[in-house]
N, C-alpha and C positions, 0 to 999 in steps of 0.2 A: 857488716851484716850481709849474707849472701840472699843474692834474689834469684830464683826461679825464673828462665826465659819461657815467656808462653809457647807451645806447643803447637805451632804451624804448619806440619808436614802433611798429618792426615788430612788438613785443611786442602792444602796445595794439590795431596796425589788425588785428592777427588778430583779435583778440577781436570786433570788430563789422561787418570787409569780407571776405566770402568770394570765392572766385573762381567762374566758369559750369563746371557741371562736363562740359558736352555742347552742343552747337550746340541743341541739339532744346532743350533748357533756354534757352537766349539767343534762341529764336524765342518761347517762350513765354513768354516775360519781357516781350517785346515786342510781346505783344499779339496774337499768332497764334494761331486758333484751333483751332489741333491741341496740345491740351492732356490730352486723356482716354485714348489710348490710340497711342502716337507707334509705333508700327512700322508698317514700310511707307513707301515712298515715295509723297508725295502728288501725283497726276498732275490733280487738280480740285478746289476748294470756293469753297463760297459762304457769305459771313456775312451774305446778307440787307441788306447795309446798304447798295448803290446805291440810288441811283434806276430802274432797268430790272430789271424779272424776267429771270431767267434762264434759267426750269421752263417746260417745258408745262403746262397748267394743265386738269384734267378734272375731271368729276362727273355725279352724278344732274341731271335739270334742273330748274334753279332755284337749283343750289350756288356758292357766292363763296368763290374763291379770290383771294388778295393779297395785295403785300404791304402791312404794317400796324403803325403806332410804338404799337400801346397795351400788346401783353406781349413781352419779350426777353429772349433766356438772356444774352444781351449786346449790346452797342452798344444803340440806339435801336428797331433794325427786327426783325420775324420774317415767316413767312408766317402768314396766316391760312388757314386751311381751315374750311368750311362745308358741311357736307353738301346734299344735295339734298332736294326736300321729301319729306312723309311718304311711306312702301310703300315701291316698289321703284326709288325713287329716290335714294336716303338713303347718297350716298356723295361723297369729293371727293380726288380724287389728286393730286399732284407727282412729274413725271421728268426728268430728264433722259439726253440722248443725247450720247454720246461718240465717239470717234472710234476705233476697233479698235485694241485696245491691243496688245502682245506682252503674250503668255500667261504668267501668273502668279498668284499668290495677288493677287486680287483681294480689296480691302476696301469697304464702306460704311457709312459713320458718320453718323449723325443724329439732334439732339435733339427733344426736341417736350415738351410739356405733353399734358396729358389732359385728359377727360372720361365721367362714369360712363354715361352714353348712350352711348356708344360700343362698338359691339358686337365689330366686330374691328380691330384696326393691322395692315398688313402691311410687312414689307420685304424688296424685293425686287432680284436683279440679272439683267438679260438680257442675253446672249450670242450675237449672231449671227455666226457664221462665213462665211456663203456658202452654206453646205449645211446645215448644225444650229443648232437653236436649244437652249439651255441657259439654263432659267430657275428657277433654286434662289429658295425664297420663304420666310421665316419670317412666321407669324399670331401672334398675340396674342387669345387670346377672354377678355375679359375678365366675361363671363356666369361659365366654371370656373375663372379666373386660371390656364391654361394655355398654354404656348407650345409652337409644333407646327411640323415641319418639309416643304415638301412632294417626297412620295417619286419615286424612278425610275416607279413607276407610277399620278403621277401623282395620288395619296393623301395627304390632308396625318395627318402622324402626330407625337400628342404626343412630346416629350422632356422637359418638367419642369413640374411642376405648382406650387401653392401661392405662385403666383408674385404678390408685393406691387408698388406703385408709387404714389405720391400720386396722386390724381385731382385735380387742382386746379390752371387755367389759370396761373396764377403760377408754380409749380414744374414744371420740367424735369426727364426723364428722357433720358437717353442709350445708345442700341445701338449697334452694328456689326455687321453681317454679312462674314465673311471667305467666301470660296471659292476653290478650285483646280482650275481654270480647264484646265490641262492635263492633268488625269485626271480631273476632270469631278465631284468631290466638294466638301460642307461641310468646313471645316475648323473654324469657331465660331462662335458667336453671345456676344455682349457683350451684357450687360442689367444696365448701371448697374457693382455690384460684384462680377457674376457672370459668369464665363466657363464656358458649354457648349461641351462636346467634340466637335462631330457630326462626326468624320471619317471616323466610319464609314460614312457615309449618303453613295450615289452624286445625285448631281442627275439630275432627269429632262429626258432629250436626245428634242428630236424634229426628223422632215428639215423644213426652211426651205430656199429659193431669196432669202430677205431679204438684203440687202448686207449686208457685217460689218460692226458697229459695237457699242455698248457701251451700256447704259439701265442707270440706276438709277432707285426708283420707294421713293415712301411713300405710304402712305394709309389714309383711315381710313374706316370703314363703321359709321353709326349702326345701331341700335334698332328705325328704320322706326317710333316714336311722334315723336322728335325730330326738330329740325336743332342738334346740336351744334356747338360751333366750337374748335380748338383750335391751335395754334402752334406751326408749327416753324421751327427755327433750326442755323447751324452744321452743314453737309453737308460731308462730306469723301469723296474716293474717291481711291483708294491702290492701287498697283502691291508685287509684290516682297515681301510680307508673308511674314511665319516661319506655317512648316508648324506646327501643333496640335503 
């Protein structure tokens, strides 16, 4: 009489093959660098890892920006940033310019490394309509370890203080600035494992004749003893983000 062996496999392969449970998982499985905080639809990034910059590149004069294979949050390449020399030079930024989105919870995401010369990070989004400009900025002063928002008037005003981060050109930290774009308000700020609330804070709008289009910007502003340098990598900017 023949017997029938029980059927163990689909047993066993649960045990060790799972399935993808979301596309946004099977992108990040794959090597896509929206990894840290996936809402939002990504409408731009960059991982630094062509051959050709893709930023405008600004500073104090004397600052070297580029990009550079010796520190990365991944793959091979990052930007270097170097400030400008000592006094009132001592600064070195990356933006870019996009194309006038439809209006939405705008995101921008961006790692970087540190340095304890470094007096402030900012990040920031600009918003040209045609008629208004709308440029919501988060600072980082790393003198009080505070992070501060800038107001309708124009004011930049702390929102959380005690704020930690490694200082050390090897290790990465990661923000996002979200905003909403069509009532002209912060919605949050991401700071590594920390989400601030700012939805209560209007952006400061002022009149522009500037064409519409779209800027995101990082930068960092030494000490005015130094010229620090530090690294950033993996920029995302994102449409359609969930309201705070």
């Amino acid at each position: 009489m023949a017997h029938t062996l029980p059927d163990y496999s689909s047993k066993w392969r649960n045990e060790t093959i799972f399935g993808v449970a979301d596309m946004g998982e099977l992108a990040a499985r794959l090597n896509s660098i929206d990894k840290f905080d996936r809402r939002g639809n990504v409408i731009w990034m960059d991982d630094f890892e062509g051959a050709t910059n893709l930023w405008t590149l600004n500073g104090g004069a004397g600052y070297a920006t580029a990009l550079n294979d010796a520190v990365a949050l991944a793959g091979s390449q990052s930007m270097k940033m170097t400030t400008g020399g000592i006094g009132g030079n001592n600064w070195a930024i990356i933006y870019r310019t996009l194309a006038y989105p439809v209006l939405s919870n705008i995101g921008f995401e961006i790692s970087s490394s540190w340095d304890d010369d470094v007096l402030y990070f900012y990040w920031q989004i600009f918003l040209w309509t045609g008629t208004t400009l709308m440029d919501p900025s988060i600072r980082y002063n790393d003198t009080t370890h505070e992070l501060l928002y800038l107001d309708a008037a124009n004011v930049y005003q702390v929102f959380a203080t005690n704020v930690d981060m490694d200082l050390n050109a090897n290790s990465f930290n990661t923000c996002k600035l979200v905003i909403d774009f069509v009532n002209g308000y912060y919605q949050r700020f991401i700071f590594n494992n920390v989400t601030y609330d700012l939805s209560a804070y209007p952006c400061r709008q002022a009149a522009s004749a500037t064409r519409a289009r779209l800027r995101v910007l990082f930068s960092q502003y030494a000490d005015g003893v130094t010229t620090p340098s530090i690294y950033a990598d993996n920029a995302i900017v994102t449409q359609n983000e969930e309201a705070q």
